[in-house]
C-alpha positions as CSV (number, residue, x, y, z in Angstrom):
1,X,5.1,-30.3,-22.6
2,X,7.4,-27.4,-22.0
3,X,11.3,-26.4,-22.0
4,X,13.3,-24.1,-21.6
5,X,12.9,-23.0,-25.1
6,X,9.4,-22.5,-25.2
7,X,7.3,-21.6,-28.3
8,X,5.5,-18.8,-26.3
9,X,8.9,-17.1,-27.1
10,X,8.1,-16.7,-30.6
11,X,5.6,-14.2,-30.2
12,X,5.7,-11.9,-33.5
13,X,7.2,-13.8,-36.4
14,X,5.3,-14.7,-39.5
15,X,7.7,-17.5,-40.3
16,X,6.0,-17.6,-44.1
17,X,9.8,-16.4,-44.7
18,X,11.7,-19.2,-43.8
19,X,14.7,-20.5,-45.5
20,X,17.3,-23.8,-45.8
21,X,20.4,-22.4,-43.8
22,X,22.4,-25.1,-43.5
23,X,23.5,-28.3,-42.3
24,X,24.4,-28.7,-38.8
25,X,25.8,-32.2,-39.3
26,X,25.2,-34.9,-41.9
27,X,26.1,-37.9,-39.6
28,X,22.8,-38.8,-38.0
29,X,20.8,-41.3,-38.1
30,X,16.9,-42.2,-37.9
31,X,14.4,-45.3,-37.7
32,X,11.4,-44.9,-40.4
33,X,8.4,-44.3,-38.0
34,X,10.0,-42.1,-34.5
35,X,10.1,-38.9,-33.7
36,X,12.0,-37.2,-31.0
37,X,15.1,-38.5,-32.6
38,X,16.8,-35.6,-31.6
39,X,16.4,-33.0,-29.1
40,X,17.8,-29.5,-28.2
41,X,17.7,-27.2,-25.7
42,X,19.7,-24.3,-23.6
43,X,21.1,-26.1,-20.7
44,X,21.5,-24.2,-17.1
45,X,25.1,-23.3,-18.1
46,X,23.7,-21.4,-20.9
47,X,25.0,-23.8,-23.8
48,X,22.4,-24.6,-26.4
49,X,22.9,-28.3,-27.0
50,X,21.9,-30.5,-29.8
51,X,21.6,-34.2,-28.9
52,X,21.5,-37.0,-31.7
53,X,22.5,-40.4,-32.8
54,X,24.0,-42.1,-35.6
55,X,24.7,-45.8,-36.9
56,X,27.0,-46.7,-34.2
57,X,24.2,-46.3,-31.5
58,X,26.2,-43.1,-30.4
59,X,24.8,-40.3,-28.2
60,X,25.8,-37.1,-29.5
61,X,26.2,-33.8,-28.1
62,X,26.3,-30.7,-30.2
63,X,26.9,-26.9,-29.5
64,X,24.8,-25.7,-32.2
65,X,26.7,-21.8,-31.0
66,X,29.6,-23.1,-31.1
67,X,29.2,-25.6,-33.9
68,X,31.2,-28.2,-32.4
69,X,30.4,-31.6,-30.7
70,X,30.9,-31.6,-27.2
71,X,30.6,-35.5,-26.2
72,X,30.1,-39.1,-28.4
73,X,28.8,-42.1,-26.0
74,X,29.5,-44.8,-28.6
75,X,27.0,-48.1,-28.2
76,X,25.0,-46.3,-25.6
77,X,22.3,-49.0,-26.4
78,X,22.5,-52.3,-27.6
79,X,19.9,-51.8,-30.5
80,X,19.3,-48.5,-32.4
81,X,18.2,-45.5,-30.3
82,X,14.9,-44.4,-31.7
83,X,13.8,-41.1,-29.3
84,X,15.6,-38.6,-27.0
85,X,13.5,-36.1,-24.4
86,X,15.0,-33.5,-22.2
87,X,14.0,-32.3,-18.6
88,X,15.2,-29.6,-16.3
89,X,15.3,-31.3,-12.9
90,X,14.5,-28.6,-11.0
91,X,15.0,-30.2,-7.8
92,X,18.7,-31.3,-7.9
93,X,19.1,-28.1,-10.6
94,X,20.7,-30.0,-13.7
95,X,20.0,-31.0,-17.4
96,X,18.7,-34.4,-17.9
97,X,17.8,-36.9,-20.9
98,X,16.4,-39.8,-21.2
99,X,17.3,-42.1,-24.5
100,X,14.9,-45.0,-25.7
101,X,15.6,-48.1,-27.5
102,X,13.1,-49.6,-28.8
103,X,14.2,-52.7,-29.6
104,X,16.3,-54.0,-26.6
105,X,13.5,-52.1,-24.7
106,X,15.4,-50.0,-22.4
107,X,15.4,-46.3,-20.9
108,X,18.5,-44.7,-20.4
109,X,18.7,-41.6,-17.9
110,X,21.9,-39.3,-18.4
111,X,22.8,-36.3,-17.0
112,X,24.2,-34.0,-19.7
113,X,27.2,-32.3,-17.7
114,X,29.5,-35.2,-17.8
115,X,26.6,-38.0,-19.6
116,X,26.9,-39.7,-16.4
117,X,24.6,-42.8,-16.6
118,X,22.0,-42.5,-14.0
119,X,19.6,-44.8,-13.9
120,X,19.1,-47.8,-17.2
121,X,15.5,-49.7,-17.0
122,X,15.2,-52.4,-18.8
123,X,13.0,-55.0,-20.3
124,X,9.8,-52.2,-19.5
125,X,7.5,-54.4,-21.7
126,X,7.4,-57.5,-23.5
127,X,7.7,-57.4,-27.1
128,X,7.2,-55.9,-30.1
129,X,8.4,-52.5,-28.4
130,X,8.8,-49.6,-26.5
131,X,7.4,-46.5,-28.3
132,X,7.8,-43.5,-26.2
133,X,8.9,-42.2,-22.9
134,X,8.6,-38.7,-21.5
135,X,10.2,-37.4,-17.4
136,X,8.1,-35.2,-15.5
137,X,7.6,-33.8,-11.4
138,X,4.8,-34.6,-9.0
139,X,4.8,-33.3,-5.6
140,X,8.4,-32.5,-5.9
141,X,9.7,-36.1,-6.5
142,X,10.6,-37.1,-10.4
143,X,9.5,-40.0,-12.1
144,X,9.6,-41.3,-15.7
145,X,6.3,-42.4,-17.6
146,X,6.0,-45.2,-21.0
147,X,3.8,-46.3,-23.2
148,X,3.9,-49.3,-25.8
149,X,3.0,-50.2,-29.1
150,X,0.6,-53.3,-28.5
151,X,-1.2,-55.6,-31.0
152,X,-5.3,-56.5,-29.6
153,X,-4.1,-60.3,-27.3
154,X,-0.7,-58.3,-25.4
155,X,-1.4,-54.7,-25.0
156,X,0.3,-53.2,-21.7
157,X,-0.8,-50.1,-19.5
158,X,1.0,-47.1,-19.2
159,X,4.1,-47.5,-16.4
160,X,5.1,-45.0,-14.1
161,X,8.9,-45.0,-12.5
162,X,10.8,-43.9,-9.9
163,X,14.6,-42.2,-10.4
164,X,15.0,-45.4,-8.4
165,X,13.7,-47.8,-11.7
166,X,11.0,-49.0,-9.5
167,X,7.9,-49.2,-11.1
168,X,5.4,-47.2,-8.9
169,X,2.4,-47.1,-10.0
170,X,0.2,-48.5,-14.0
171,X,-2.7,-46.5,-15.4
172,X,-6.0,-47.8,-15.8
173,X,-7.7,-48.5,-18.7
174,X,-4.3,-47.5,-20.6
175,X,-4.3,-50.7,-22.3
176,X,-3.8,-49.2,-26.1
177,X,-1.6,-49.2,-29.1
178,X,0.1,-45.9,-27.9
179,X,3.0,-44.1,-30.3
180,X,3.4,-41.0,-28.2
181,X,3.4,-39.8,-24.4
182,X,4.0,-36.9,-22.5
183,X,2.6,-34.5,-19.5
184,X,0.8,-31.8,-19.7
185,X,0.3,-29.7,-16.7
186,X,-2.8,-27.5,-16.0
187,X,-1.6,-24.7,-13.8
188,X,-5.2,-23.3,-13.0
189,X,-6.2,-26.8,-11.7
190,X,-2.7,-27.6,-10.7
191,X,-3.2,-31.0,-12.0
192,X,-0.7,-33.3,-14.4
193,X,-2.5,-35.0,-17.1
194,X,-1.1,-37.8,-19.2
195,X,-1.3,-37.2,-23.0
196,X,-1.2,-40.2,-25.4
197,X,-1.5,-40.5,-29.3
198,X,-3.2,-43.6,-30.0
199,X,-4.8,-45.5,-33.1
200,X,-7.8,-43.7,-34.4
201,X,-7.4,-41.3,-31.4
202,X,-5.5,-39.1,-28.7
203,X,-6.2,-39.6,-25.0
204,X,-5.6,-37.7,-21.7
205,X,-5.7,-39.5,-17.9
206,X,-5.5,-37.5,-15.0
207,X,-2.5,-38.9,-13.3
208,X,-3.7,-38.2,-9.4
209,X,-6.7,-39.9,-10.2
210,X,-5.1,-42.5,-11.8
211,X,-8.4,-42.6,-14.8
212,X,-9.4,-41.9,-18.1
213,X,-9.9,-38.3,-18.6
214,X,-10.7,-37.6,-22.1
215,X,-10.5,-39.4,-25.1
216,X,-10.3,-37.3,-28.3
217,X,-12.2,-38.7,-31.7
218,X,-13.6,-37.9,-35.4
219,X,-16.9,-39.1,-35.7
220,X,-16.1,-38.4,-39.7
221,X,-13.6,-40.9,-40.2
222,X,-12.6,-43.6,-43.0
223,X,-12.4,-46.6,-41.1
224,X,-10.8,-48.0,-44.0
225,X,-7.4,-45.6,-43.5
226,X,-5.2,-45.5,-40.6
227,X,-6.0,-42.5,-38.1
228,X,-3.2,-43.0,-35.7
229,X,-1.4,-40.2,-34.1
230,X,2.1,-40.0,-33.8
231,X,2.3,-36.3,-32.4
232,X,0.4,-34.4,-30.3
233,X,1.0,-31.0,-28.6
234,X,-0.4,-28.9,-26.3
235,X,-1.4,-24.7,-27.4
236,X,-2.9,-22.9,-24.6
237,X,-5.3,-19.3,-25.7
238,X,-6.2,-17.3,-23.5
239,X,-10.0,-18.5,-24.2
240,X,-9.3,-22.5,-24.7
241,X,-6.7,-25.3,-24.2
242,X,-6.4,-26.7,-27.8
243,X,-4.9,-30.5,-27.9
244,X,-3.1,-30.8,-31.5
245,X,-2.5,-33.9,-33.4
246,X,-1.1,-35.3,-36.1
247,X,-2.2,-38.6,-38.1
248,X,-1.6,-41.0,-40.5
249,X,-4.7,-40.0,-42.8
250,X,-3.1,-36.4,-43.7
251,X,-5.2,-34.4,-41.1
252,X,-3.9,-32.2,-38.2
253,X,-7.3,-32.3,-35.6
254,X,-7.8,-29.8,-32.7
255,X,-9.3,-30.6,-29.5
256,X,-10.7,-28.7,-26.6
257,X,-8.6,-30.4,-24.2
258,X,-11.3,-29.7,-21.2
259,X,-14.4,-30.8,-23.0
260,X,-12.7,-33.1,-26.0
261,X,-14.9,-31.0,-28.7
262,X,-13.3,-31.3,-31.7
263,X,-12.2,-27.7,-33.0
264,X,-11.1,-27.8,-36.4
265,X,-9.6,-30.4,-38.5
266,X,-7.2,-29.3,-41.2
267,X,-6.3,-31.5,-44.4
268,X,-2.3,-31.4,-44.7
269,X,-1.5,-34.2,-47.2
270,X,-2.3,-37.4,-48.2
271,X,0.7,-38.2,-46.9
272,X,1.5,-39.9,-42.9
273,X,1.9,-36.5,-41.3
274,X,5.0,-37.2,-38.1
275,X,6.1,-34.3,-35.4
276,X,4.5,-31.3,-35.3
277,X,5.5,-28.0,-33.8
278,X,3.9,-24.8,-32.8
279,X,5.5,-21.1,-34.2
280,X,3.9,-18.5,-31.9
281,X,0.5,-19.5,-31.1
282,X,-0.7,-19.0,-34.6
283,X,1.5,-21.3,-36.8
284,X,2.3,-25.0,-37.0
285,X,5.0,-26.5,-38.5
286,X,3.8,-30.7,-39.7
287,X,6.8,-33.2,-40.6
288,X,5.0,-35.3,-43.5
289,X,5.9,-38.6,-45.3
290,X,6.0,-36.6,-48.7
291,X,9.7,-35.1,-48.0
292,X,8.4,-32.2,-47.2
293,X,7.8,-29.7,-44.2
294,X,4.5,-28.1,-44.2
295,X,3.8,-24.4,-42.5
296,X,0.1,-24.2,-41.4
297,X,-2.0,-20.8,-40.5
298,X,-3.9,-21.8,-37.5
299,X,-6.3,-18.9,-37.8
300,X,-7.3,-19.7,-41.9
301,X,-6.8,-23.3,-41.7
302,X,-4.4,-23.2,-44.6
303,X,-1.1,-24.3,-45.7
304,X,1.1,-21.2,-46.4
305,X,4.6,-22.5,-47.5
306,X,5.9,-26.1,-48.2
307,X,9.6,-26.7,-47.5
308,X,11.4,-29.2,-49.7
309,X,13.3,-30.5,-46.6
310,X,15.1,-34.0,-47.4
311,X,15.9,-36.9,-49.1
312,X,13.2,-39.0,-47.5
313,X,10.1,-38.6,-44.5
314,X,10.3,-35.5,-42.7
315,X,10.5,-37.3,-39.2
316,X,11.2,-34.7,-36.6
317,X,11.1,-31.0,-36.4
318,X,11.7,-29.0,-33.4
319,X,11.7,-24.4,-33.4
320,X,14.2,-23.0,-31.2
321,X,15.8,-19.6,-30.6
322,X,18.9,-19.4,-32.2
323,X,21.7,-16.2,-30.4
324,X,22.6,-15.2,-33.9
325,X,19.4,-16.3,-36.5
326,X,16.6,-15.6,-33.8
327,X,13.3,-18.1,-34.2
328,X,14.6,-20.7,-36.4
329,X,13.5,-24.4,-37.1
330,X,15.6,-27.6,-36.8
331,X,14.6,-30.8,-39.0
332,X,15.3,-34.7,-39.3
333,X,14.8,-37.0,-42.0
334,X,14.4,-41.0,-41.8
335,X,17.3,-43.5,-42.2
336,X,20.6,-41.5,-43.0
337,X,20.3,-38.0,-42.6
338,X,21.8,-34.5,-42.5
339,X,20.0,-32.5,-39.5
340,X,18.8,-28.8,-40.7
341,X,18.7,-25.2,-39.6
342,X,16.0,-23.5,-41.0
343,X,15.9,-19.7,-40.4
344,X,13.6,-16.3,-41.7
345,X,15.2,-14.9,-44.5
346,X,16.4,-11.3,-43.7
């Protein structure tokens, strides 16, 4: 759940104060219901990268310092690329990425120095697609993880790969319509727990136990409206382990990871609410359906500023630490769009 830019970083910003800055590029493009469709990062040669993709199926790499692009892979999939993720590979000390396709149902592994294609798995499920895709470390080997969006007769489990592309290993009981995966690791119990956003739900699974851990309901819920979670993060206290996400109903729900009570629930919109992000511990930034970016205080429960961000859904949003604007937030709209800098007015 963690990079290199971590939100812990933003420590004593009020980010009520944030501002449009400006475009960082205005050829990008986005499917209606992903997130992650683009990432950043500052890679281990110190260069803060953006990485994005446009009509042509491109992978591109920005210097948002700089403000120039670095690299274009053109058709780097042959069907739109819907998500990105980035991971420090600690072990062979270089900056990797996966890029998903939903459609022709592949992975793509790249490392970033020279976008040298690693590893490509394909055909990971049957149809209608693959959703989401995160890398992570267990007893110092690397392995990539996926889930899929399944209708009730075809669902399939969560799959876990080698650097190799051999499948290694499914989860139990994983069998669910799942929009969004990634690892979280508990450093006190030194364990990795799978995190999933599901219909109606989140879930966790203990990954060296290979079972359900946790699953993460509303007992006050419209069963008449869709509930399903398309982002969920991870905001440790010194006190509790909260589990954040967002759904389609408006809400943002938090969750004691450890025991799965449900914390507080916060009405956003009536809008489909997409990535979230945390500012600090105490904010959270909510991508929403209505156009707009939504700034929440944690502590009150209540929306403090609304950002007229772009022409259509607010998809992805993503803070970072900018050399020259400090804690700053990036944002992505659906279908053709510019991608944002957002920074505290000074």
């Amino acid at each position: 759940m963690e990079s290199t830019l971590k939100n812990s970083f933003l420590k004593n910003t009020v980010p009520k104060d944030i501002i449009f800055l400006n475009n960082i590029t205005n050829d990008s493009y986005s499917r209606y219901w992903f997130i992650d469709i683009f990432i950043i990062f500052k890679s281990i040669n110190n260069i803060l990268y953006l990485i994005f993709t446009n009509r042509n199926k491109s992978i591109i790499s920005y210097n948002i310092i700089d403000n120039k692009r670095i690299n274009e892979i053109k058709n780097a999939h042959e069907n739109y690329i819907s998500s990105f993720r980035y991971y420090l590979d600690n072990i062979n000390k270089r900056d990797l990425i996966i890029s998903i396709s939903s459609n022709d149902l592949n992975i793509k592994l790249w490392n970033i120095i020279n976008f040298e294609l690693i590893l490509n798995i394909k055909n990971i499920y049957n149809e209608p697609c693959l959703e989401s895709a995160c890398l992570f470390n267990n007893n110092s080997q690397n392995y990539i993880i996926t889930c899929n969006a399944k209708y009730e007769d075809d669902k399939e489990p969560i799959k876990v790969f080698d650097f190799k592309g051999n499948q290694i290993k499914e989860i139990n009981d994983s069998y669910d319509y799942a929009f969004y995966i990634d690892i979280y690791y508990d450093n006190y119990l030194s364990k990795n727990y799978i995190i999933t956003g599901n219909i109606d739900y989140a879930k966790s699974y203990d990954y060296n136990e290979n079972k359900l851990y946790h699953k993460y309901c509303d007992n006050k819920i419209n069963n008449d409206v869709d509930h399903s979670h398309f982002s969920i993060i991870m905001n440790k206290k010194k006190e509790v382990i909260e589990l954040i996400g967002s759904s389609c109903d408006g809400n943002i729900r938090i969750w004691n990871f450890h025991s799965s009570l449900l914390l507080n629930k916060i009405k956003v919109s009536n809008r489909i609410l997409r990535e979230i992000c945390l500012w600090n511990k105490e904010y959270l930034f909510a991508g929403c359906d209505d156009k707009k970016i939504k700034l929440i205080d944690l502590n009150s429960g209540k929306i403090i500023k609304e950002l007229k961000a772009h022409k259509d859904k607010v998809l992805s949003i993503k803070t970072i630490i900018h050399p020259k604007y400090g804690e700053c937030l990036i944002s992505q709209g659906a279908g053709n769009s510019s991608i944002k800098l957002w920074a505290i007015k000074i």
